[in-house]
C-alpha positions as CSV (number, residue, x, y, z in Angstrom):
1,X,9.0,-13.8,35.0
2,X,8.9,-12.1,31.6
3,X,8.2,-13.7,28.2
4,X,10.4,-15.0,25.7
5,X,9.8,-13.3,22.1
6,X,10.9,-15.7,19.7
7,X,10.1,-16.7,15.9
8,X,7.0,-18.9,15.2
9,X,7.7,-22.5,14.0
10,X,4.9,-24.8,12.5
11,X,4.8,-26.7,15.8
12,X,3.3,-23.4,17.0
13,X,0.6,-23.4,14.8
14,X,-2.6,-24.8,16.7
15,X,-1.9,-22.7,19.5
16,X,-1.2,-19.3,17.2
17,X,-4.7,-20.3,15.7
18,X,-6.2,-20.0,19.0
19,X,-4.8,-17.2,19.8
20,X,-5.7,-15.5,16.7
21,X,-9.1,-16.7,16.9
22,X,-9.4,-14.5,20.8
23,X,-8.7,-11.6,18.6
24,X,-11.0,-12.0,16.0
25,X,-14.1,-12.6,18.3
26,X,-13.2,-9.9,20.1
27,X,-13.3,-7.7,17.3
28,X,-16.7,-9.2,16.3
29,X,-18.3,-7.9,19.9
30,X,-17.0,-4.4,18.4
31,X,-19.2,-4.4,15.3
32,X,-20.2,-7.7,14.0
33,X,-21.8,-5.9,11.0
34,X,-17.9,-4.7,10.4
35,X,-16.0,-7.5,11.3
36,X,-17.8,-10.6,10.3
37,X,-16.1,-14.2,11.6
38,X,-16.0,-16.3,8.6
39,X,-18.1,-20.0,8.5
40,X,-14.2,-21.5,8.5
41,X,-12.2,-18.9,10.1
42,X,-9.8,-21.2,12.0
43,X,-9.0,-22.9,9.0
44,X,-8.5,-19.8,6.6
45,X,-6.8,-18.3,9.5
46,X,-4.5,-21.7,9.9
47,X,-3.8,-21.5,5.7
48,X,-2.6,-17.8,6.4
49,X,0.2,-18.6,9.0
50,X,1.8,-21.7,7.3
51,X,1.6,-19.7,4.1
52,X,3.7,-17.1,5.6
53,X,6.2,-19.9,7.4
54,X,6.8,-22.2,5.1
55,X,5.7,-20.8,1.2
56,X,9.5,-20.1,-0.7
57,X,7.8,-18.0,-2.5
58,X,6.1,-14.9,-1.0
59,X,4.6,-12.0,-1.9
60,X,6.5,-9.6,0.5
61,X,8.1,-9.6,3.4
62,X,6.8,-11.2,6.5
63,X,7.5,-12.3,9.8
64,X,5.5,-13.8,13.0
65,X,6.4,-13.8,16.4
66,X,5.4,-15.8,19.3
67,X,5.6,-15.0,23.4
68,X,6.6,-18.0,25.4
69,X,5.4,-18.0,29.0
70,X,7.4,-21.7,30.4
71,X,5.7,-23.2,28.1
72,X,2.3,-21.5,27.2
73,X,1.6,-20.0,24.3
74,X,0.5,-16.4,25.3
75,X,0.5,-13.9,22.8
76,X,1.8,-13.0,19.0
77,X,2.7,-10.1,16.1
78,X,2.5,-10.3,12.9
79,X,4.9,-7.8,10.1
80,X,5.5,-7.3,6.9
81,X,8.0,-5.2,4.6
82,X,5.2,-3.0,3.2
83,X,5.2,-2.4,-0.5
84,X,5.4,1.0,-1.3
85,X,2.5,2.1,-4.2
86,X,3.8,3.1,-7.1
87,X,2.1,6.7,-7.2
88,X,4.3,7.5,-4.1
89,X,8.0,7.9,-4.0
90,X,9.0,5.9,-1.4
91,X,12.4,7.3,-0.4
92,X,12.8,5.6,2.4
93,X,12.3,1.8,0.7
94,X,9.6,0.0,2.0
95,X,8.5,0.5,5.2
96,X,8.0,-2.0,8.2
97,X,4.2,-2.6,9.4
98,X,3.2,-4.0,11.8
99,X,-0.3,-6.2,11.9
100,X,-3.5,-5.8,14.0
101,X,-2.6,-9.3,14.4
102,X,-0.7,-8.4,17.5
103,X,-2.8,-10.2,20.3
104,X,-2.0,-11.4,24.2
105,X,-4.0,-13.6,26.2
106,X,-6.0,-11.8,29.2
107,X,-3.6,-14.5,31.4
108,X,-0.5,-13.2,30.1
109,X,2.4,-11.6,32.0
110,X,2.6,-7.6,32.3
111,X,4.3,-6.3,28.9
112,X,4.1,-8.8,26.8
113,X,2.5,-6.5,23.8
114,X,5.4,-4.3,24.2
115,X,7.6,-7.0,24.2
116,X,6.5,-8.5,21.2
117,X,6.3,-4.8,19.1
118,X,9.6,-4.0,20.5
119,X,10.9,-7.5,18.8
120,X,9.5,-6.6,16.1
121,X,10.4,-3.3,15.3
122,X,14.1,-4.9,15.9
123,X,13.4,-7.4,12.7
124,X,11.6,-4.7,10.9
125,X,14.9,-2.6,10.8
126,X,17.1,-5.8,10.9
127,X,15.5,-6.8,7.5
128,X,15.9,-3.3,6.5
129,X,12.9,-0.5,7.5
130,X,14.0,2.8,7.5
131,X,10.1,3.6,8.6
132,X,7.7,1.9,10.8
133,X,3.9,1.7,10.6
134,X,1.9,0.1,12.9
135,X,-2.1,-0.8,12.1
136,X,-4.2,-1.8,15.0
137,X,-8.2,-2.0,15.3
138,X,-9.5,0.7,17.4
139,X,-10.8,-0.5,21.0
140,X,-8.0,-3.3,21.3
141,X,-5.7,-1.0,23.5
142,X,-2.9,-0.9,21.2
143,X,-2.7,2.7,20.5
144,X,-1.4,3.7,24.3
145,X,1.7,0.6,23.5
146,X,2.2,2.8,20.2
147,X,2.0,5.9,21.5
148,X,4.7,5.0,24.4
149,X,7.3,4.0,21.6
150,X,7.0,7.1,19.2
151,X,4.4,6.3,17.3
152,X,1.7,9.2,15.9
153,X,-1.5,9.0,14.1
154,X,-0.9,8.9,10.4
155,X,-3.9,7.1,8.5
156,X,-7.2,6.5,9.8
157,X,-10.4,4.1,8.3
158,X,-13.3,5.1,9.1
159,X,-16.5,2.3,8.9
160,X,-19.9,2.7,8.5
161,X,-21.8,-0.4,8.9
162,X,-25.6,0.8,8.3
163,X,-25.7,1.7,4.8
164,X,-29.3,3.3,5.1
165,X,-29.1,6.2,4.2
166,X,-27.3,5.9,1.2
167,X,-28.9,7.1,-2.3
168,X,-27.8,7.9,-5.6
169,X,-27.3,11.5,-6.6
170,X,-28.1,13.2,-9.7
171,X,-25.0,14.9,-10.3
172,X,-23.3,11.8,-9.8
173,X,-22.5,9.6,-12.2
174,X,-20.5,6.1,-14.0
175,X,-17.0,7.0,-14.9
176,X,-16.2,7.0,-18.6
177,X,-12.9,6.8,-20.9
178,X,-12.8,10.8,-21.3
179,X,-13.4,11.2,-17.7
180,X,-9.9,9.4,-16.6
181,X,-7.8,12.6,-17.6
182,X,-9.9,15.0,-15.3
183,X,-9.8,11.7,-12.9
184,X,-5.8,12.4,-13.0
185,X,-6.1,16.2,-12.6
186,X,-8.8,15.8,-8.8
187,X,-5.8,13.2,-8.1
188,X,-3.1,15.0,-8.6
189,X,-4.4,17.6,-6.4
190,X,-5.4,15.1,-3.9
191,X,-2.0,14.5,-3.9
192,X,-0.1,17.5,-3.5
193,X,-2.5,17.9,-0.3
194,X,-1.2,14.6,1.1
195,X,2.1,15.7,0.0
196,X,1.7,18.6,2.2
197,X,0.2,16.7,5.3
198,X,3.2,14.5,5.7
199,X,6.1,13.9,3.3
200,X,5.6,10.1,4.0
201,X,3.1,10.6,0.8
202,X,5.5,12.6,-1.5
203,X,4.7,11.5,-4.8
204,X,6.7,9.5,-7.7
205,X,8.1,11.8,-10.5
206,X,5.3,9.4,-12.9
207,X,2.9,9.5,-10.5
208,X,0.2,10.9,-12.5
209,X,1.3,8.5,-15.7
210,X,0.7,5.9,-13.1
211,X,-2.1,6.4,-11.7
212,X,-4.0,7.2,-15.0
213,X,-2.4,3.9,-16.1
214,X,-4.6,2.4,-12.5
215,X,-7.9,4.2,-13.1
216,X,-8.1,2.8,-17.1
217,X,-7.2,-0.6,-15.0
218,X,-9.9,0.0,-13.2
219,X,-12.6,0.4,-15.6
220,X,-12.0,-3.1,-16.8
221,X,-12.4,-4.3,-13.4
222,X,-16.4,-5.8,-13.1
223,X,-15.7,-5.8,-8.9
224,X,-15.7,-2.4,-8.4
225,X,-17.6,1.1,-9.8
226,X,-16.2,4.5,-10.4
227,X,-18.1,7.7,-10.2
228,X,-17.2,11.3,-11.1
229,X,-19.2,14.2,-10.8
230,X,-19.2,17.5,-13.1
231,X,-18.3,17.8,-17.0
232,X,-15.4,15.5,-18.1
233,X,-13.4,19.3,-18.7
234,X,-13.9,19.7,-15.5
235,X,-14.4,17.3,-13.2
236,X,-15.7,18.3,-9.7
237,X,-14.9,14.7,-8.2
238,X,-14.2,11.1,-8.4
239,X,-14.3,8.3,-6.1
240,X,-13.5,4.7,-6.2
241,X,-16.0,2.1,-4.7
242,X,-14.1,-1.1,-4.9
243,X,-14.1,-4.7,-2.3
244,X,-12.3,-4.7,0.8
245,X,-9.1,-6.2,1.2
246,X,-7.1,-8.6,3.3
247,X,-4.2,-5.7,4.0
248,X,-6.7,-4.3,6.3
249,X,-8.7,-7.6,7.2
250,X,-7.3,-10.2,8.9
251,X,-7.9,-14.0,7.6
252,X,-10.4,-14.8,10.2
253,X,-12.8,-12.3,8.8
254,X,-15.0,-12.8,5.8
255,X,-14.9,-9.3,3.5
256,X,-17.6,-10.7,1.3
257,X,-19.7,-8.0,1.8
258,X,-17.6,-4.9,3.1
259,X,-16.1,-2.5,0.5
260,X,-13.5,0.1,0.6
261,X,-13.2,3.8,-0.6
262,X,-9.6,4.7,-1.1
263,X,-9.4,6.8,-4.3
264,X,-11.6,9.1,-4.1
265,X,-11.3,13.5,-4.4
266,X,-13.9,16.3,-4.2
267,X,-13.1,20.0,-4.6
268,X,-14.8,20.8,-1.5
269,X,-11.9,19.2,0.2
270,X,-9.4,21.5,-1.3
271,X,-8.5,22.7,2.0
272,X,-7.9,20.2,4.3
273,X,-8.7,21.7,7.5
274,X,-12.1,23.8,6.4
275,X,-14.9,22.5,4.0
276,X,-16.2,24.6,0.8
277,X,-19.7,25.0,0.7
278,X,-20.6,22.9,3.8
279,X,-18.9,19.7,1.8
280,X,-22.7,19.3,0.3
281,X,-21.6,18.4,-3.2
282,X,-18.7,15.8,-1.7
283,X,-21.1,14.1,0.9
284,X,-23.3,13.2,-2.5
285,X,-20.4,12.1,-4.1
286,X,-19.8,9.8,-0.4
287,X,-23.8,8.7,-0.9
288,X,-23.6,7.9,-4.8
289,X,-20.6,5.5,-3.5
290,X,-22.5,3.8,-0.8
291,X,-25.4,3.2,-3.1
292,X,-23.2,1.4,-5.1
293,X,-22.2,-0.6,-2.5
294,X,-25.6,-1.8,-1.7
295,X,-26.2,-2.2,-5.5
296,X,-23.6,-5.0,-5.1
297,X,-25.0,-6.2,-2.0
298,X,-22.6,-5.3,0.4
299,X,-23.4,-3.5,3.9
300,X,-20.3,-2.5,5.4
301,X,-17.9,1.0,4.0
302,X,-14.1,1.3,5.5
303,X,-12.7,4.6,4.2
304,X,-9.3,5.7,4.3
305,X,-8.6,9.3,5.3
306,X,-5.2,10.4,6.7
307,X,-5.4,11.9,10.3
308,X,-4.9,15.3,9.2
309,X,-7.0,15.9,6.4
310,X,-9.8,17.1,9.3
311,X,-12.1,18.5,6.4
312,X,-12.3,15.1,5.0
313,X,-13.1,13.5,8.7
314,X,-15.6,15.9,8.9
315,X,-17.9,15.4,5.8
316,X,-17.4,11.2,6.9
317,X,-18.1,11.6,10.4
318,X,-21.0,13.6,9.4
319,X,-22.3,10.6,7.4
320,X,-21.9,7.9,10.5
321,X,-18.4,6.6,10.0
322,X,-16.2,5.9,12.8
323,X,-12.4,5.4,12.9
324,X,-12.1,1.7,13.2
325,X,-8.9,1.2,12.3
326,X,-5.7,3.3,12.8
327,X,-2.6,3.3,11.3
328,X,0.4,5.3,13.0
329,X,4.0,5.8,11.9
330,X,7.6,6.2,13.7
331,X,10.7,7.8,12.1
């Protein structure tokens, strides 16, 4: 008998909490370093999912789904209308994305995942998504549902949860306010690259207004530290070491004590398929960040690289990361 997708109600609630807790302890067997349970996971997961049904107020988009099995509970998928950054153009409007909170009991019926990503790719372009995204933790046997329905690897973040080896570099050092132009320049290469990889990235007309805008943000910000290598002329590199987030987290987790390298440009990576000079001078750049993670007591690194940019993977891969999350898109 298959399932019946519907919308979650607040009578669902218990039962979507332990559900969602399933997920996160599987994810916790993966790497417990990487995906540590919070002390009060049920309830911060709980506050998540009644925020998102009953708030007026919210701060995009969002949906969740439930699969009814008679009347069991067995699996459910989260989206949102993603918000598009403002260095990018985003001419297709915001896409739909779907969550890694997309979860079915090991008793539930045959296709119940894709039921529940089909339903929501329907609301996703009900509500309005020209795009769909779909972000999944590696190892949960998503990617073969995605794959099926169209989707292709777009973004992947790769984790490093042993922080060892990590060590500051000479060459490397604290970002200051005459570095943020040459910050702009690395970036604006950075994203003509990404530009170039897939047009999903194609940047705003003020992108680089915007973004310079972001980085003299960012040195007010105590949370996070920004490093640049080279002669403020001309920069070599920049990255940005800065705390983890709950776009890529779900509730249940606690992100204390992981960080996340987004920003971040090196030279070396110029071409995105072959390395310059063995990548030597970007991997420092990669070990000066880490360092600073550990400075701030933190033991866990997610770094976001898109699939293609193969030079990149390689200098991280190099390092011990290893893709542990995925994002994948669908025109």
């Amino acid at each position: 008998m298959p399932v019946e997708i519907r919308a979650a109600t607040l009578a669902d609630l218990p039962l979507m909490v332990e559900l969602l807790m399933q997920d996160a302890r599987n994810r916790v067997a993966q790497d417990p370093k990487l995906w540590v349970l919070a002390d009060d996971a049920p309830e911060k997961m709980g506050e998540a999912v009644k925020f998102a049904l009953t708030a007026e107020k919210q701060p995009f988009r969002q949906k969740w789904l439930v699969a009814d099995n008679g009347d069991k509970l067995v699996g459910v998928a989260h989206s949102i209308l993603l918000p598009v950054p403002p260095i990018y153009a985003g001419k297709w409007g915001d896409p739909g994305l779907l969550m890694p909170e997309c979860f079915a009991t090991a008793d539930a019926p045959s296709g119940t995942i894709p039921a529940l990503v089909e339903a929501a790719e329907a609301d996703l372009r009900e509500a309005g998504a020209e795009l769909l995204l779909a972000s999944f933790i590696c190892g949960d046997g998503l990617r073969v549902c995605f794959e099926q329905r169209g989707y292709r690897p777009l973004t992947l973040y790769l984790a490093k949860s042993n922080l060892g080896g990590a060590a500051t570099h000479s060459d490397v050092r604290p970002a200051l306010d005459n570095d943020i132009a040459g910050i702009v320049t690395r970036s604006a290469e950075n994203r003509k690259i990404l530009a170039g990889l897939d047009v999903f990235w194609t940047p705003h007309a003020d992108a680089d207004d915007r973004f310079g805008n972001w980085m003299r943000r960012c040195q007010t910000m105590n949370d996070r530290d920004m490093l640049v290598c080279g002669p403020p002329e001309a920069l070599d590199g920049y990255v940005i070491a800065q705390p983890a987030s709950r776009l890529h987290f779900p509730p249940a987790h606690d992100i204390r004590a992981t960080g996340v390298i987004d920003d971040y440009y090196h030279r070396e990576y110029s071409n995105p398929v072959e390395l310059h000079d063995g990548g030597e001078a970007a991997s420092s750049l990669l070990r000066a960040a880490e360092a600073a993670f550990m400075s701030r007591g933190m033991n866990a690194v997610v770094v976001v690289c898109p699939a293609a940019w193969t030079s990149k993977i390689a200098v991280l891969e190099r390092a011990g990361y290893k893709t542990a999350i995925m994002w994948m898109i669908k025109r």
